[in-house]
N, C-alpha and C positions, 0 to 999 in steps of 0.2 A: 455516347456513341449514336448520331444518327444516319440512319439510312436513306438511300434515294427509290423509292416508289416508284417502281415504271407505271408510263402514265395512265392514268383511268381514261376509258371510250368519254365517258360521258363530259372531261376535262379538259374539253379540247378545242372547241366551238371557236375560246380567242385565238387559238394557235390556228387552224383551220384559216381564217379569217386574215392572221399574220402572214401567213402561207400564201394563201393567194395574193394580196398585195406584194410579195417579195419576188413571185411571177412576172407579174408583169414588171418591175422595176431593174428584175435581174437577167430579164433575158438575153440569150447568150445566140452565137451563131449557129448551124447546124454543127455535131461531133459527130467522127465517125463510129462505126461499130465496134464494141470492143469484145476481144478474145482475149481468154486466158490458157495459156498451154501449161498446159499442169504434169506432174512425175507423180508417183506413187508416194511421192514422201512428202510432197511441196503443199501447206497450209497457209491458208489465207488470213489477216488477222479481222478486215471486216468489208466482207464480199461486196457492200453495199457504196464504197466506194469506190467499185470497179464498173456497176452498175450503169445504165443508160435509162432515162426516162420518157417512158412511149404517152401517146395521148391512150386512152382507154379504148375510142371506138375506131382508130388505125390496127389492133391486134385480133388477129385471127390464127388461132392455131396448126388451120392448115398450113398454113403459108407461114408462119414463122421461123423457118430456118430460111427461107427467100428474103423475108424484111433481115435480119440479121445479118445475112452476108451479102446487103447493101444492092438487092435489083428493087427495093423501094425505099425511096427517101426517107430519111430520118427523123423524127421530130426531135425541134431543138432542146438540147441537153438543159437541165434547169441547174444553177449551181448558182452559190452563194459562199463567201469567207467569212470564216472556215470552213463553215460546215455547208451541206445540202437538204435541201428543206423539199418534201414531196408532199404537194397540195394533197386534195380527198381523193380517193379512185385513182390512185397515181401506181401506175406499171412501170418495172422495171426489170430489163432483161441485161444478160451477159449470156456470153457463149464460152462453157467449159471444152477442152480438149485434153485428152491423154497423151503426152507426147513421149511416155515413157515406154519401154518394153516390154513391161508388166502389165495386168491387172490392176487399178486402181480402187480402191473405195475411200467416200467422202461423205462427211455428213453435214449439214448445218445445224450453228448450233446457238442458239439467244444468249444465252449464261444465264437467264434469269427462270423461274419457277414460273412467274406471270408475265407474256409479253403480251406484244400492241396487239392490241384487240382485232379483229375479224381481219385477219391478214393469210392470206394464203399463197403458198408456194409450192409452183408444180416444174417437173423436168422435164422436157419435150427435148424425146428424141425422133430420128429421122421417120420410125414407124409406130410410135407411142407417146403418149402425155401422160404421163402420172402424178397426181396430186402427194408430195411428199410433204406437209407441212401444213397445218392446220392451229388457228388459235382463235378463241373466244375468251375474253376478259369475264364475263359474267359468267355462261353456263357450259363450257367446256370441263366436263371430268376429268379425272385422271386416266376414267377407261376407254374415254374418245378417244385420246391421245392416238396419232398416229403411233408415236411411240412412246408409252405409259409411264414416265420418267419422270423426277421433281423436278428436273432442269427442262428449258422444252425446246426439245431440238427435232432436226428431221430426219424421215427415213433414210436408208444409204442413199447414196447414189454411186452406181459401178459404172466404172467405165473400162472397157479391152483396150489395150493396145491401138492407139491412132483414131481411138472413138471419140464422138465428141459431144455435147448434149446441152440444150438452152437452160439455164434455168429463166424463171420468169415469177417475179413477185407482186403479187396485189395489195395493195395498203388502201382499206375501206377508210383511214380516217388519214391524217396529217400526221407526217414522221417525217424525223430527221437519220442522217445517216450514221451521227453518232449513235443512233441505239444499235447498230454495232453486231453485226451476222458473221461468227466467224467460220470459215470453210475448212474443217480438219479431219486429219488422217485417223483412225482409229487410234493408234498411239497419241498422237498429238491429243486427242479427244480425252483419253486415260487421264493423261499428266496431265491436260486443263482440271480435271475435275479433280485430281487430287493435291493437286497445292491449292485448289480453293479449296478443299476439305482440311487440308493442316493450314490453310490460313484463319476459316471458320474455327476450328477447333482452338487456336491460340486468340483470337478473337472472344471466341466463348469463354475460354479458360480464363484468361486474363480479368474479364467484365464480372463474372461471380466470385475471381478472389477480390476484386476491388468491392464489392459489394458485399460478400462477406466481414470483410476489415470494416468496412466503412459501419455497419449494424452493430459489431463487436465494439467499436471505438465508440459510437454515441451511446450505448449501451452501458458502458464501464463508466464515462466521463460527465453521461448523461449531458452532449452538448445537441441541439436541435438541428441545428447546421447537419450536419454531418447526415444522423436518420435523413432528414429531408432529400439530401442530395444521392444520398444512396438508393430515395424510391424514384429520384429522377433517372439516375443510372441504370436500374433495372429496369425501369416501361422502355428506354432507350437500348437495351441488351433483348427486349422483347421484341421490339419494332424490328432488328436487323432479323430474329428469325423469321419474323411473320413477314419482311419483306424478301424474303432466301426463301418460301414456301412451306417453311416448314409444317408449319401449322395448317395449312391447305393440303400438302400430302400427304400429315398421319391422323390429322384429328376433321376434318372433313373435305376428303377428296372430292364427295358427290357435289359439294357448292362454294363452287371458286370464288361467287361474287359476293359472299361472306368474308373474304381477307379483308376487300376495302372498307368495309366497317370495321373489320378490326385494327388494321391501319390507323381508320379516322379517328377511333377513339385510345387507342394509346397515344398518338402523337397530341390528341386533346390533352391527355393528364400528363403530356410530359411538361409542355408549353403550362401546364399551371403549376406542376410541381418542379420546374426550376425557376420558376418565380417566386415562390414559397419559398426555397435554398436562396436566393440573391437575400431576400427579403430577411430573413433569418443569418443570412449573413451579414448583413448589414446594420442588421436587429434597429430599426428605423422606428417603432412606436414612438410616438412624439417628436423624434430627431427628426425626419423627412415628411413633412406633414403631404408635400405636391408627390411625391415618389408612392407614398402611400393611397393619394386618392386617385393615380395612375394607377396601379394594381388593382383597385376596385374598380375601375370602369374599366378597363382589359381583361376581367373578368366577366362581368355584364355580355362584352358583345362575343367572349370566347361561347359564352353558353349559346347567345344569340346565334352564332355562325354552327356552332352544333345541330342544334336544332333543325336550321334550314338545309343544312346535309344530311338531313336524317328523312328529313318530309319533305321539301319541296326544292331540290337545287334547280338553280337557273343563274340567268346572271347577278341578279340581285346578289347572290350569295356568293358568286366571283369576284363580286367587287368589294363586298363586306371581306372577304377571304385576304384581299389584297392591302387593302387598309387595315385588316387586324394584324398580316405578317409585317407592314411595315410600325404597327405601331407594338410589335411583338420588338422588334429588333431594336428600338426605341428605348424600351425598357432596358433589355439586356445590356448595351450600351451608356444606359443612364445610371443602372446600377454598379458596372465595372468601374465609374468617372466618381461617382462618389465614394466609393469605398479608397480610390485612391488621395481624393482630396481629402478626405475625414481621417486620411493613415491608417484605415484598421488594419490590426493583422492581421498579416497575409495577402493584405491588397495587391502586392504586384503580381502574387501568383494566380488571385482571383482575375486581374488584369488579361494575366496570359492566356485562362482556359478560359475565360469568354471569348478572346479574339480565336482561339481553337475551337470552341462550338459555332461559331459564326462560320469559319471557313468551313466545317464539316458542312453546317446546314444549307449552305448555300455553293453547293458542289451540283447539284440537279439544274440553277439557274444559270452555272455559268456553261455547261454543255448547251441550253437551249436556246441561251443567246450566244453562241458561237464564239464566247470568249476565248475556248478554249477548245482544241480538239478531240480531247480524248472519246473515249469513248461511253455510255452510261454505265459499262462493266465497271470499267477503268475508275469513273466518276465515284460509282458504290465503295470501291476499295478504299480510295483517297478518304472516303467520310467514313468509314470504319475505323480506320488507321487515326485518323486524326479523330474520332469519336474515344477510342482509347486513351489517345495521349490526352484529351481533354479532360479526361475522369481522372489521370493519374495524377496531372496537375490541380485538378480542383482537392482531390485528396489532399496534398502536399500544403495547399492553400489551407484545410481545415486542421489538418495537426499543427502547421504553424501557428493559425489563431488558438485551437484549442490551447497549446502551452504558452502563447501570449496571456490570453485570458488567464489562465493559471495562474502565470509568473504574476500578471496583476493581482489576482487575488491573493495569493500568498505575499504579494508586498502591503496589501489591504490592511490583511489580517494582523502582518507584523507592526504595521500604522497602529492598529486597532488596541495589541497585545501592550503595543509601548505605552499607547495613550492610557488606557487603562491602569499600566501599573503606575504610570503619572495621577492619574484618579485616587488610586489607592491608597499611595503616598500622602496626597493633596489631605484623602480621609483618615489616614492614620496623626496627619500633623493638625486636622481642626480637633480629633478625639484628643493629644495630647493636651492641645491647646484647650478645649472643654476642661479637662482636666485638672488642666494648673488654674482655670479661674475656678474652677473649684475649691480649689485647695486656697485660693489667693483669697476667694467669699469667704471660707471657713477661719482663715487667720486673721482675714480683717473684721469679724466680727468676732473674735477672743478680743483683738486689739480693742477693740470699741467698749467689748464688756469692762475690760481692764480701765479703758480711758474712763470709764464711767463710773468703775467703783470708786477709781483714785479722785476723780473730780467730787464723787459723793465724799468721799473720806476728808479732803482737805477744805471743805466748806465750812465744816465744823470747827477745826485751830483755828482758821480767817475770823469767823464770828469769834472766836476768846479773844484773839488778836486785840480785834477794834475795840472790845469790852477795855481791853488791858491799854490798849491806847487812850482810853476815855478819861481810866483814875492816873496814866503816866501823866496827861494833861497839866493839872493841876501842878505838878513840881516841876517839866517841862514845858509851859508851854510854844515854844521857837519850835521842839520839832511835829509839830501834830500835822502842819498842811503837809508835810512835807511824806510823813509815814502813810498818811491817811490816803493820799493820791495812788501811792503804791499800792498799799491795800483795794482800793479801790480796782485801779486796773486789774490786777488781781485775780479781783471775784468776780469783774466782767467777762475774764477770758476764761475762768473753771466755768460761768454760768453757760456759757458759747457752749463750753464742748458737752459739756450735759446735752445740753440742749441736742447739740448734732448726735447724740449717742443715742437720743430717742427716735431720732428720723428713719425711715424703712429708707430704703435706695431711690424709690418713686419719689420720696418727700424732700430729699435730698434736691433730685435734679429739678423739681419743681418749684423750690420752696428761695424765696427772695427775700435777702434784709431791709430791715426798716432802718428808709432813708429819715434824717432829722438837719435840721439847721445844727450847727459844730463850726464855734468860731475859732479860726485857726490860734488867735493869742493864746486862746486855751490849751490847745492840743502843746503848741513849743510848750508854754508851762510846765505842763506834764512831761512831757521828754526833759525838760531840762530839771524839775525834780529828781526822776528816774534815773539819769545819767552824769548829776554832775559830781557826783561823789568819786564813779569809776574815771570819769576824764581826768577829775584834778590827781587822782592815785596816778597817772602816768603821766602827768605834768604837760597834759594835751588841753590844748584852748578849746571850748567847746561852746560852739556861737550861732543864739539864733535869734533872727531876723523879726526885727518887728512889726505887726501886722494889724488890721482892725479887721480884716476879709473874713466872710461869716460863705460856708460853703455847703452845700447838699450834701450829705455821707451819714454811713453808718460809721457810727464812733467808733465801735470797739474796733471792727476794722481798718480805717486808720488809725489810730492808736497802734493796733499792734502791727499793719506792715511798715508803719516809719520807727516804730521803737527796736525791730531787726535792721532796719539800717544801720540806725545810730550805735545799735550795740556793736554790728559787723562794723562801722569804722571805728571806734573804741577800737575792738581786736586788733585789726589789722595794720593803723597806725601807729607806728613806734615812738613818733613824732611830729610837732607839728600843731594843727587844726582840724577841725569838723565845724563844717559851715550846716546848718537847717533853714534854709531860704524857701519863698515860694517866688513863681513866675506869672505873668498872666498874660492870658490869649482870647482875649473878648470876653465870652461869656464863663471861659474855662479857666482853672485854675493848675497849676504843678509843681508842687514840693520838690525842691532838690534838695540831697544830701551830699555836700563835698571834701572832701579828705585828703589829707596830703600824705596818704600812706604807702605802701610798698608798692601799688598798681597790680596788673596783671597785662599778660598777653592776651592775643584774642582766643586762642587756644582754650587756655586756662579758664577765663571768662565765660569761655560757653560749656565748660565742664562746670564749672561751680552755678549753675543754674540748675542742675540736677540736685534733688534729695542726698542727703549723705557725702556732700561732695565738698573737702576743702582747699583753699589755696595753698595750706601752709599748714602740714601735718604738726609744727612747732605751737601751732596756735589752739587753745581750746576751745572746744564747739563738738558740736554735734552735725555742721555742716548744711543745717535748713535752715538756716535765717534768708538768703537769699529767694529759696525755692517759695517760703512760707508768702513773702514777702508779695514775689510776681503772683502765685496761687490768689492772694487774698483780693488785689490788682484784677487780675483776668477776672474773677468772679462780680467784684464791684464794676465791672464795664471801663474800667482804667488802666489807662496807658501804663506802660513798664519800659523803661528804658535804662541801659546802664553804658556805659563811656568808661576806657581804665588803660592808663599802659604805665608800660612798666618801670618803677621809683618816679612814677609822675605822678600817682593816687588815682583817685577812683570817685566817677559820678556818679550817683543813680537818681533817678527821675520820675515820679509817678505823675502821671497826668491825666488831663479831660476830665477835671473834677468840676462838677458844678459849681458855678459862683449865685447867692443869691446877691441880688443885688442891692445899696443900701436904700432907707427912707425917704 
């Protein structure tokens, strides 16, 4: 809610100055005299545009019912649209008549608690002048008062039957006639003052319940906004009484020219504390970096301009005053534009009570620049009314955002609550998963003890074996390479797994076999020892490839991932061949095993490269000869490849074996 200030004496100098220039530019031709014939009942809404404007040193009170009813010329009328503007020392008369049958009484009356300073109003009648109307902006009491009243009006004026009587008004400084002298009957005078009193009072009522809501509501929600805008709306619920007098008529009658300091300094802390509520609405720390360093230097010169109305006003500080209100409006408007482009809650309403605080505050400028006619009564009310509607809309703007923010936050939290039990999940499934390699450490290290006692256990038969193949010798000897190779292989793959059953996990994924020169004639050999007994049982040709190719590898390890080929096409062929070929690619070498067995799909194919996995539940196995085969492959740095469909056989391919090259 802001209020309009009638004007301070000392705030006037530019207007004075505007005044005169609009004299000379507006002069008008002579007007005649004017008279008012008046009834007992008949009020005026504001005398001062019934008014005639005299030069100062043409009036003489003798003679003033003679200049009035025109036996000396007139000086010319001053007027301007809308309104009428009256330089410094500017007189102005009308002539009241009674034209009723009655008695009349009439008073003048400002509507305001403080009007324009050193202005005096007297009624000249035909054998008396009486000064009825005295005002002093700085040191006029309440108990100078013509008549002792917060509102400041003048003594009666009576009039008989057919009586008639001048008033005549002196305006020491520059006024306009909007500031508005209304001429009323006693009754009329009543009802003025009491629908401003139920207007004040709903005014009043209305501004501390919005102020009380607004303190409860940040209070509860604990939102900033809100407190903030609630201590703007109270200096602004303070400023309309201190500009209605109230404060000057209970709490110091004896010194009037104490209001405009209190005036200046609430309208100071309001101007910062609804910058504080934009600012807070807006909640701009780091979002608005130029918005932000605008509030700080609009601070700066608010102090500045304080200051020089405190100690030294002159123009200097007119013109800071002028540049601070436009860079006051600036803000307000900057900050309404961004809270709408950034969509915060509530922006359209924040939208609207800013454009409602603008019009309140700029109700005093549009009466002085004659925008408009009304009157500054008139003006006052319009910025009450619309100082209301501006609080109850900026209200409505902070419970929107506050349950905006809310609604955000509780969809936050719900984000927050979901994520979390996602976390939770996420840590109950690594705990399980810790768990089962727990359990998977713990089984695979029974397995390893087991693979280790067994490998120790059958070291033992293997040595009687070869003993007993030593004295078989002698009465056989055709089968001894043939037993002795098997044996051998044998005791290379229990010594392997020994061996791996000693390694820690570290030693494991660290630890690389020894590569040796391994000529391939030798290795078919050995497969074709190993396997040609099971081939010829199933009446499968089993054929391989002759070679001199001498190649970089760990023996056992080839040995045992081509002897799970050879045995996997044994199985799997019912009929047919097994080819053991190699290929060559520069420097690299690749074993193929070819079969002309039952095939597979690809399906299938990519299932039996799993552990435990077989083609053909009809077939015996244990279903890792394939897996064993790529495992031993991927470890040696060698290619695995297999080809197969189905009743066409089956390929497999190890490759990228090193070739040494010959002599």
């Amino acid at each position: 809610m802001t209020m309009v200030q009638p004007p301070n004496p000392l705030k006037w100098n530019l207007a004075q100055i505007f005044a005169f220039v609009l004299v000379f530019l507006c002069l008008a031709g002579s007007a005649s005299a004017q008279t008012i014939e008046l009834t007992p009942e008949t009020s005026i809404k504001n005398i001062l545009n019934h008014m005639e404007l005299r030069e100062p040193d043409s009036l003489n009170f003798d003679t003033a019912t003679e200049r009035l009813t025109g036996d000396t010329t007139l000086s010319d009328t001053f007027e301007t649209f809308p309104n009428r503007q009256f330089p410094v020392g500017s007189w102005l008369g009308v002539k009241l008549v009674n034209a009723g049958t009655d008695s009349g009484e009439w008073r003048l009356d400002t509507q305001f608690a403080l009007w324009e300073p050193n202005t005096k109003i007297y009624s000249v009648h035909p054998n008396r002048t009486r000064l009825i109307f005295k005002s002093n902006w700085q040191n006029l009491k309440i108990s100078d008062r013509l008549e002792p009243e917060r509102v400041n009006s003048s003594a009666p004026i009576i009039l008989s039957p057919g009586e008639s009587a001048e008033i005549w008004i002196n305006f020491e400084v520059a006024s306009i006639s909007q500031l508005g002298i209304q001429l009323l009957t006693p009754e009329d005078l009543l009802k003025s003052r009491t629908q401003w009193s139920v207007r004040f009072g709903v005014y009043i009522g209305i501004g501390f319940a919005l102020i009380g809501f607004l303190w409860v509501f940040s209070l509860l929600l604990r939102f900033p906004p809100a407190f903030y805008f609630s201590v703007f709306f109270g200096l602004s619920v303070l400023l309309f009484i201190a500009i209605e007098g109230y404060f000057f008529y209970y709490l110091h009658p004896n010194a009037p020219g104490l209001n405009k300091w209190v005036v200046l300094l609430i309208r100071f802390f309001m101007a910062l504390a609804y910058l504080q509520f934009a600012r807070s609405f807006l909640n701009p720390r780091g979002k608005f970096p130029r918005f932000e360093f605008a509030l700080k230097t609009f601070l700066g010169l608010a102090i500045i301009l304080l200051v020089l109305n405190l100690v030294a006003y002159g123009p200097i500080a007119i013109f800071l005053m002028v540049i601070g209100t436009i860079f006051y409006i600036i803000l307000i408007f900057w900050a309404a534009i961004l809270a709408m482009l950034k969509r915060i809650s509530g922006a359209p309403l924040f939208f609207i009570g800013t454009m409602l605080f603008v019009a309140s505050s700029t109700q005093l400028i549009l009466v002085v620049t004659g925008v408009t006619d009304i009157t500054l009564r008139e003006s006052n009310d319009r910025a009450s009314g619309l100082g209301i509607l501006h609080g109850v809309v900026f209200s409505a703007a902070l419970v929107t955002q506050a349950f905006g923010l809310r609604k955000e936050r509780d969809q936050a939290l719900a984000t927050e609550l979901e994520t979390s039990k996602k976390n939770l999940k996420i840590a109950n499934s690594l705990i399980d998963a810790e768990r089962d390699r727990d359990r998977a450490r713990s089984l695979a290290e029974r397995n390893r003890a087991r693979l280790a006692t067994a490998s120790h256990d059958l070291r033992q038969p293997l040595t009687s074996l070869k003993l007993a193949l030593e004295e078989f010798h002698e009465e056989t000897p055709r089968l001894k390479p043939k037993l002795s190779a098997s044996l051998d292989y044998l005791n290379s793959i229990l010594g392997s797994s020994l061996s791996d059953t000693r390694q820690t996990e570290e030693d494991h994924h660290h630890s690389h076999p020894t590569d040796e020169p391994v000529p391939l004639a030798v290795v078919f050999t050995n497969l074709d020892r190993m396997f040609a007994a099971e081939a010829k049982a199933k009446s499968l040709e089993l054929i391989f490839e002759k070679t001199d190719i001498i190649v970089q590898a760990d023996v056992v390890s080839l040995i045992r991932s081509m002897s799970n080929l050879v045995s996997n096409a044994i199985k799997y062929t019912p009929s047919g061949s097994i080819a053991v070929g190699v290929e060559l690619d520069n420097d690299y070498a690749t074993l193929v095993v070819t079969d002309t067995g039952l095939g597979m799909d690809k399906e299938t194919l990519k299932r039996v490269m799993n552990s435990y996995e077989r083609a053909n539940d009809d077939v015996d196995g244990e279903g890792l000869g394939l897996s064993i085969a790529a495992e031993l492959a991927r470890n040696q740095g060698w290619s695995f490849e297999t080809q197969s469909e189905p009743d066409q056989g089956s390929s497999f391919r190890i490759g990228n074996i090193s070739i040494i090259p010959a002599a």
